[in-house]
FILUM-707936 format. One record per residue (C-alpha): y negated, x negated, z; residue in three letters. Coordinates in steps of 0.02 Angstrom, whole numbers, padded with zeros to 5 digits, always signed. Each point is the difference from the previous one (the first is absolute). Example, Ala and Ser with C-alpha at 12.3 -4.5 7.8 and 13.67 -1.06 7.14 Angstrom:
+00225-00615+00390ALA;-00172-00069-00033SER;
END
This chain:
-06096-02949-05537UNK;+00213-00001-00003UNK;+00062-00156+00040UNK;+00087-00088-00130UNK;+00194-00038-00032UNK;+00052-00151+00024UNK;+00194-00055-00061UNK;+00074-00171+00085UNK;+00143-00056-00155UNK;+00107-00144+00076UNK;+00194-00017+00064UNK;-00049-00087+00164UNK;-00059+00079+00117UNK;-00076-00116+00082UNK;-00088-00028-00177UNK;-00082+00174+00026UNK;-00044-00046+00173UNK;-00124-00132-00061UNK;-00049+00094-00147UNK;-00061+00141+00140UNK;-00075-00130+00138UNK;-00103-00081-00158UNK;-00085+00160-00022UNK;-00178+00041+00053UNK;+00028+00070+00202UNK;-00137+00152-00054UNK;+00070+00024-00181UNK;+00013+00188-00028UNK;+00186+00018-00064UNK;+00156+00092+00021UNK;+00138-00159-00030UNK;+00192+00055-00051UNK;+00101-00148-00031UNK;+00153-00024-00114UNK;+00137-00108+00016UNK;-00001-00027-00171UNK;-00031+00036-00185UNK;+00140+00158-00013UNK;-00094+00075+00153UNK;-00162-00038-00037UNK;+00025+00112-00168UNK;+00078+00141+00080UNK;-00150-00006+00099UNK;-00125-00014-00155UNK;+00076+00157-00051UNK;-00063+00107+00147UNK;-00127-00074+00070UNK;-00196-00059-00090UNK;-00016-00179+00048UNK;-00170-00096-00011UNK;+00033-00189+00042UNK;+00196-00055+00003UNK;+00053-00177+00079UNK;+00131-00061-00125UNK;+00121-00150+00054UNK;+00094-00047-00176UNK;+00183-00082+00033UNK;+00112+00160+00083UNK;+00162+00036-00027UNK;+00014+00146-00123UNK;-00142+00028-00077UNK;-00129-00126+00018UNK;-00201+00005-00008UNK;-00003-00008-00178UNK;+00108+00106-00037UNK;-00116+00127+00108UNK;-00159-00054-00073UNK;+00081+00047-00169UNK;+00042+00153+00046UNK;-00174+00061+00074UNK;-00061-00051-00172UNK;+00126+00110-00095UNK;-00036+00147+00142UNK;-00196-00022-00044UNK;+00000-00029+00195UNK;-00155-00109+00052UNK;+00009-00059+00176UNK;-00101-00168+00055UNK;+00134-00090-00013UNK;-00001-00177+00074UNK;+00139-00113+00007UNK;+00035-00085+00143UNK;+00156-00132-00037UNK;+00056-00169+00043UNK;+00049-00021-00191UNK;-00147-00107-00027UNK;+00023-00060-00192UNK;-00150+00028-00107UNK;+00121+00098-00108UNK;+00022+00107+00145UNK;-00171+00035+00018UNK;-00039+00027-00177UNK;+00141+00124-00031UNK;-00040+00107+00135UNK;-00188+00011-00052UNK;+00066+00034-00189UNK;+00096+00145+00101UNK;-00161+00075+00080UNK;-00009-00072+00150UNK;-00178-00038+00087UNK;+00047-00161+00082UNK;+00118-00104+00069UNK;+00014-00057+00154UNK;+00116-00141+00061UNK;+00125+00004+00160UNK;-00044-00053+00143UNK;-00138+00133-00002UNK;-00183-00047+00045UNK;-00097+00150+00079UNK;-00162-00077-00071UNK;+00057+00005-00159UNK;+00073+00164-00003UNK;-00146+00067+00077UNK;-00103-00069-00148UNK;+00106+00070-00125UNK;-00024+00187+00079UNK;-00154-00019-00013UNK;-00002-00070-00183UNK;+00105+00152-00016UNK;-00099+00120+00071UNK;+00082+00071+00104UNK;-00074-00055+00178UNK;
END
């Protein structure tokens, strides 16, 4: 089986850093991270990516903003937000956007395991 692609979305980088050590230690996945939503298009436009990490406040262009366009590319990744922006109208919007779930900042490997597997992907 190929391992999956895995995209990290967030302008810290010690952000990412989390993102990656909440991850399942035997998870089967090549991880690129982006710095923020500009790069994390440029790489959605060369590379297939299963399950992207999404943080939502970046300078630039922000999570929604990427979410939106992945709808208007017809681009499907497992996208699951992972934000400090904890407003129920955060949460809502993004899931109106496509994404699978939300996950709030500081991470909890528990629950990000949980949603992998809810996802399917582990």
């Amino acid at each position: 089986m190929t391992p999956k692609t895995a995209l990290i979305v967030d302008d810290s980088r010690t952000a990412r850093k989390l993102v990656r050590r909440a991850l399942p230690d035997a998870w089967d996945v090549d991880i690129v991270e982006a710095s923020g939503g500009r790069e994390a298009i440029t790489i959605l436009k060369r590379l297939p990516v299963d399950v992207m990490f999404l943080d939502l406040t970046m300078p630039e262009v922000d999570g929604y903003t990427v979410l939106k366009w992945l709808r208007d590319h017809e681009l499907s990744p497992i996208v699951i937000v992972v934000s400090g922006d904890l407003q129920p109208q955060a949460g809502a919007r993004v899931m109106m956007l496509g994404a699978f779930e939300f996950v709030g900042k500081p991470i909890d490997s528990d629950k990000m395991h949980a949603v992998l597997e809810l996802a399917g992907v582990l």
